[in-house]
C-alpha positions in Angstrom: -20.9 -15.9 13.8 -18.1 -14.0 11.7 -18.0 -15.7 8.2 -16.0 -12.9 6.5 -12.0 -12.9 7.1 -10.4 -10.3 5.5 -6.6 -8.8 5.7 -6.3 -5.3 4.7 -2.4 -3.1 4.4 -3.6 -0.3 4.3 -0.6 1.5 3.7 0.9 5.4 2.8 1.0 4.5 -0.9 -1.1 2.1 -1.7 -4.3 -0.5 -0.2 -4.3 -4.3 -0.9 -7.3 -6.5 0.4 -8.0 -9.5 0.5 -11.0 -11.5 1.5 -12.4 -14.9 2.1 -16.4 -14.7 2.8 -18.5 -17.5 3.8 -17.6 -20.8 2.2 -15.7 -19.3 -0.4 -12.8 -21.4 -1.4 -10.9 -18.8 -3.1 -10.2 -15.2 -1.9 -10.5 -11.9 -3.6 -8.2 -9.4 -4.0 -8.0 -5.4 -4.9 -6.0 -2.9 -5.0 -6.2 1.3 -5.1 -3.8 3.9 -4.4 -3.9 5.3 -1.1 -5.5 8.7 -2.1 -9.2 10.3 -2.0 -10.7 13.3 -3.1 -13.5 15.4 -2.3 -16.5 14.9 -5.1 -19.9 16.1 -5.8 -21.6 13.5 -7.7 -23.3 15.7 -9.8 -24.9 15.1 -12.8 -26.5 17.2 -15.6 -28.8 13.8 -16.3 -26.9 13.3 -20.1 -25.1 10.3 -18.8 -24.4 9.3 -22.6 -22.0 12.7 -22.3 -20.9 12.5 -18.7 -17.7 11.0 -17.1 -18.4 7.8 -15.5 -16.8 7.3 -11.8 -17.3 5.9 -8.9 -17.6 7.6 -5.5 -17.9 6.5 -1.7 -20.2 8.3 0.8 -18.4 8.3 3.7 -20.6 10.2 7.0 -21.7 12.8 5.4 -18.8 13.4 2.9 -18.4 12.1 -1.1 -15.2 11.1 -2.0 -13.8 9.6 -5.0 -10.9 7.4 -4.4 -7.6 5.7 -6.1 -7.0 6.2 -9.5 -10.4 8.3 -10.3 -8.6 11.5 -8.3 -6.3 11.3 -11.5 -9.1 11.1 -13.9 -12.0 13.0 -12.3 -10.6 15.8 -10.2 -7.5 17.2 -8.8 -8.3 19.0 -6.3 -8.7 18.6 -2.6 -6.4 15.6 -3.1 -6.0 13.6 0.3 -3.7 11.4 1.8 -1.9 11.1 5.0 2.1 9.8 5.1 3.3 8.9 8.4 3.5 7.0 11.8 0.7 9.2 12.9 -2.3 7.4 10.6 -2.6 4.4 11.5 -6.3 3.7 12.9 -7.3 7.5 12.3 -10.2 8.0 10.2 -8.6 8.0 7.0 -7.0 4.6 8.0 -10.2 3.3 8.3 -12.1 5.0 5.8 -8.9 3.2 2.8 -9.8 0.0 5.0 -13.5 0.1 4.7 -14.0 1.4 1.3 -11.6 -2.0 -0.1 -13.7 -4.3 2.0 -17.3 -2.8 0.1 -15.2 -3.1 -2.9 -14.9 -6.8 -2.2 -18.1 -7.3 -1.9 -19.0 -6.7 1.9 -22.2 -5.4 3.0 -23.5 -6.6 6.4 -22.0 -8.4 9.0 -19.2 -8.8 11.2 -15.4 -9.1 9.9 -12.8 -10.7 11.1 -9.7 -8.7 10.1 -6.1 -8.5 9.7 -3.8 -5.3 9.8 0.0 -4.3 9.3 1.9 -1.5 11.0 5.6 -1.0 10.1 7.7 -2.6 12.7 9.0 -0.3 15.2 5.4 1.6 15.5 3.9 -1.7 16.2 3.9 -1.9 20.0 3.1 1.5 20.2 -0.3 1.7 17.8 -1.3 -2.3 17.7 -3.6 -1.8 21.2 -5.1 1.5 19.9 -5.7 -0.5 16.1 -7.5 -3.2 17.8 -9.7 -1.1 19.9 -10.6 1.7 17.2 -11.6 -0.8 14.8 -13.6 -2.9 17.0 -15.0 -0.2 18.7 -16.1 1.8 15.5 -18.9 0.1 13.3 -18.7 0.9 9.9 -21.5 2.7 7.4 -21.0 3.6 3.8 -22.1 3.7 0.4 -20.9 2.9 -3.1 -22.1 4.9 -5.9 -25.9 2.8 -7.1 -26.0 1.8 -3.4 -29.7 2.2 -2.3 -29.0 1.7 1.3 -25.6 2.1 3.2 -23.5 -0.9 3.7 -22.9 -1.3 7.8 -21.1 -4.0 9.5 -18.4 -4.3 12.6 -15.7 -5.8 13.3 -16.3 -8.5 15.6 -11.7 -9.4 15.9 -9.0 -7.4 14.4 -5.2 -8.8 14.4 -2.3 -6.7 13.4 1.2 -7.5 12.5 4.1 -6.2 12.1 4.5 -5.4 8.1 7.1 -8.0 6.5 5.6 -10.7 8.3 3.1 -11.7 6.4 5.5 -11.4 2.9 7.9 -13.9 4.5 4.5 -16.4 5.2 4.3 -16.5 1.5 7.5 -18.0 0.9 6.8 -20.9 3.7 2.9 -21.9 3.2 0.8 -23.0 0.0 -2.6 -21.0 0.2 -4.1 -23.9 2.2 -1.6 -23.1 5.1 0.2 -26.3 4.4 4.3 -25.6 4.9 5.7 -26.3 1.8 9.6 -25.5 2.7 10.5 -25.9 6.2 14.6 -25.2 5.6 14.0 -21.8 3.4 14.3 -19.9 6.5 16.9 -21.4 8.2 19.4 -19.5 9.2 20.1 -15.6 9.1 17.3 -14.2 6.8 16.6 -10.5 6.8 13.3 -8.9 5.1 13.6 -5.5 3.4 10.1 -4.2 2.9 10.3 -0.8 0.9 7.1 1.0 1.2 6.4 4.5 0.4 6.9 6.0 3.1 9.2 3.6 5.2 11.9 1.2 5.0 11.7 -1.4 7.3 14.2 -4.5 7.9 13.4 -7.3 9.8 16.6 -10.4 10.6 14.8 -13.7 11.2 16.8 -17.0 13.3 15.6 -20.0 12.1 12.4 -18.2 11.1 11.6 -16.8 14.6 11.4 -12.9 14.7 13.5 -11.2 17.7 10.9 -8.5 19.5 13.9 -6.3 20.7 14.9 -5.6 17.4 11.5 -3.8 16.6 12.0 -0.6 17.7 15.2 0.0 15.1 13.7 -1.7 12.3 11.7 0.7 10.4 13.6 3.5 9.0 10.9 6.8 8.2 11.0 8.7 4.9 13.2 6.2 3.5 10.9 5.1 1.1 9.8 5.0 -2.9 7.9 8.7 -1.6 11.1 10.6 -0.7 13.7 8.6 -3.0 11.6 8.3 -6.5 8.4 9.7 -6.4 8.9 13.5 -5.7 12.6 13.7 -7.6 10.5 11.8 -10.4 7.9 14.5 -10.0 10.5 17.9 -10.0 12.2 16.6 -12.9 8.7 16.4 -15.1 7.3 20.3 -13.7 11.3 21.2 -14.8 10.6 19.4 -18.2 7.5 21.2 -19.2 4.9 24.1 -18.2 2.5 21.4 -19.0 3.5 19.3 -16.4 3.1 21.5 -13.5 -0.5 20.5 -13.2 0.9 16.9 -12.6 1.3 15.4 -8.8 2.3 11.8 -7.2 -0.7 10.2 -8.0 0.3 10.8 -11.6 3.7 9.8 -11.4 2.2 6.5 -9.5 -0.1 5.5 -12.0 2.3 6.1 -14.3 4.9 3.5 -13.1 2.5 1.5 -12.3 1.4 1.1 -15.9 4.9 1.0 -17.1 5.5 -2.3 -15.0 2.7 -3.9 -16.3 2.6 -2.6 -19.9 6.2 -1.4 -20.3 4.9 1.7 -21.4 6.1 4.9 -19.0 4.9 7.7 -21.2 2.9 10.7 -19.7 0.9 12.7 -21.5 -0.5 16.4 -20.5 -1.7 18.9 -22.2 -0.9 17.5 -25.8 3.0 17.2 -24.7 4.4 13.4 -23.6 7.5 12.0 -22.2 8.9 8.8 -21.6 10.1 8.8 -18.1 11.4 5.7 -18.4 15.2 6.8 -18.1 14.6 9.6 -15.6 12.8 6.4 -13.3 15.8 4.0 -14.6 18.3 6.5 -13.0 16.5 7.5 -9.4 16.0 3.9 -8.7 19.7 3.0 -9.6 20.4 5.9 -7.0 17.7 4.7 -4.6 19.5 0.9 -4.9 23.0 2.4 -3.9 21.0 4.0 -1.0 19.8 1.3 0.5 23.3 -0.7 -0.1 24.9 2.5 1.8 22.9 3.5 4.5 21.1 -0.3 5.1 23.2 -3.3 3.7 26.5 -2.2 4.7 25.2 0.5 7.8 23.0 -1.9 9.3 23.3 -5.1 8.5 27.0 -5.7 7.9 27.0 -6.0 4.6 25.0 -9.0 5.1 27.5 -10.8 6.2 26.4 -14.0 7.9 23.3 -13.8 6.3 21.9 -16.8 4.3 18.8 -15.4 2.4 17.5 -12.3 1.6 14.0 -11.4 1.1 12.9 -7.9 -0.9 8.9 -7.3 -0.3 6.9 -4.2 -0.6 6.0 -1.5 -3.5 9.5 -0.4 -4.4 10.7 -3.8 -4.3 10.4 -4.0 -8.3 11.6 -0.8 -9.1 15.1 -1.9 -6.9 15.1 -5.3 -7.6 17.9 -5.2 -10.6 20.4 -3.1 -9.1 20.6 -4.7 -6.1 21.0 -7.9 -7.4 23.8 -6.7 -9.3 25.6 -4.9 -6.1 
């Protein structure tokens, strides 16, 4: 009997999970980056002295995942943008490694997966039947035996849908606005490596507009994260040794803590203005080449909907437009 139901986006730039398991009444969430490395796991046995991470064996290979590439090690840094990951084994291995970190150990899952809009005919069948097909084993650092378990049904949607759920059901599943989607509503999920738009009718997706709706390298990768990324090697010699997963963190604790400096090397900047300025330009992007290109200005559109990790960092500016 499956008892564990769990939804996993594994996306390019980041992983969210979430899991209900047994009789549970509250899921758990997590999050890491999108982003492994290779690790040893060595130790010289002074563990008073010694870093403390975490690592994932993963058949045959050690890995350290999320933020710890940041902290622990920089090299062989891994991560795969693109409409050709989905289901490979780095897919799974970002899927499987936030389910142990949930709590999973044994068992059979019944999971949930996204796949940006106009990939999704094309990779759902192959998602379904990789995942059930492939049984997973693997072990957390202190494991003393691997984790296995399967999954016994796997789901996928089309990302965006699931965002627009959240503005029409409680987290019973009990509707609590039935005329929110009336109408005209279009979805603008900006991912990292993708921008996708989906127009709803009275709530009801149309299937023949998947196939235009995602829009590759339009994303917070290609608009804010490698600009963000020149301009700090430009700043400083220091600050060549810094990459994306740097730059993410960063933002990442500047919207929580409103603190955007990065230090390296003894030398520190705010990037706070340098971010304030690519995402201004990234807004009049998606107002150009979206809003007013493909959706008509969003005219005869009743509600809008902004979802996904760049959502936040465009929110402001187009509001104002």
């Amino acid at each position: 009997m499956v008892n564990i139901l769990a939804s996993v986006d594994a996306g390019n730039g980041g992983t969210n999970a979430v899991l209900l398991k047994g009789k549970a009444k509250n899921p758990k969430s997590f999050y890491m980056p999108s982003v492994r490395a290779a690790a040893t796991g060595e130790s010289l046995g002074l563990s008073q002295f010694e870093m403390d991470y975490e690592y994932v064996d993963w058949y045959g290979n050690r890995y350290v995942v999320g933020d710890d590439v940041v902290r622990v090690t920089r090299r062989h840094l891994e991560r795969h943008l693109g409409q050709d990951r989905y289901a490979n084994e780095f897919h799974q291995f970002l899927v499987a490694v936030a389910l142990a970190k949930l709590g999973v150990t044994k068992g059979k899952v019944n999971l949930t997966l996204f796949c940006p809009p106009s990939l999704f005919t094309q990779h759902k069948q192959n998602m379904v039947d990789t995942f059930q097909k492939t049984p997973v084993k693997l072990s957390l650092k202190g494991d003393k035996k691997p984790r296995e378990w399967s999954y016994e049904q796997v789901s996928v949607y089309p990302e965006g849908i699931g965002a627009v759920a959240c503005f029409v059901f409680d987290v019973e599943g009990n509707v609590v606005d039935q005329n929110l989607l009336q109408g005209q509503t279009v979805v603008l999920d900006c991912g990292l490596w993708t921008l996708d738009t989906l127009i709803l009718s009275d709530g009801n997706f149309n299937p023949e507009a998947l196939q235009t709706a995602t829009n590759q390298n339009a994303g917070v990768q290609t608009h804010i994260r490698e600009p963000l990324l020149k301009r700090l090697h430009e700043t400083d010699e220091d600050f060549t040794v810094l990459t994306v997963d740097d730059v993410d963190l960063a933002i990442r604790d500047g919207l929580a803590n409103q603190n955007y400096t990065v230090t390296s090397g003894g030398k520190e900047i705010d990037m706070k203005p340098i971010l304030d300025k690519l995402s201004e330009r990234y807004a009049g992007w998606i107002a150009n080449n979206i809003i007013d290109s493909q959706l008509n200005g969003l005219r005869g559109i009743r509600s809008a909907i902004l979802v996904g990790g760049g959502a936040t960092l465009v929110d402001e500016h187009l509001r104002r437009w």
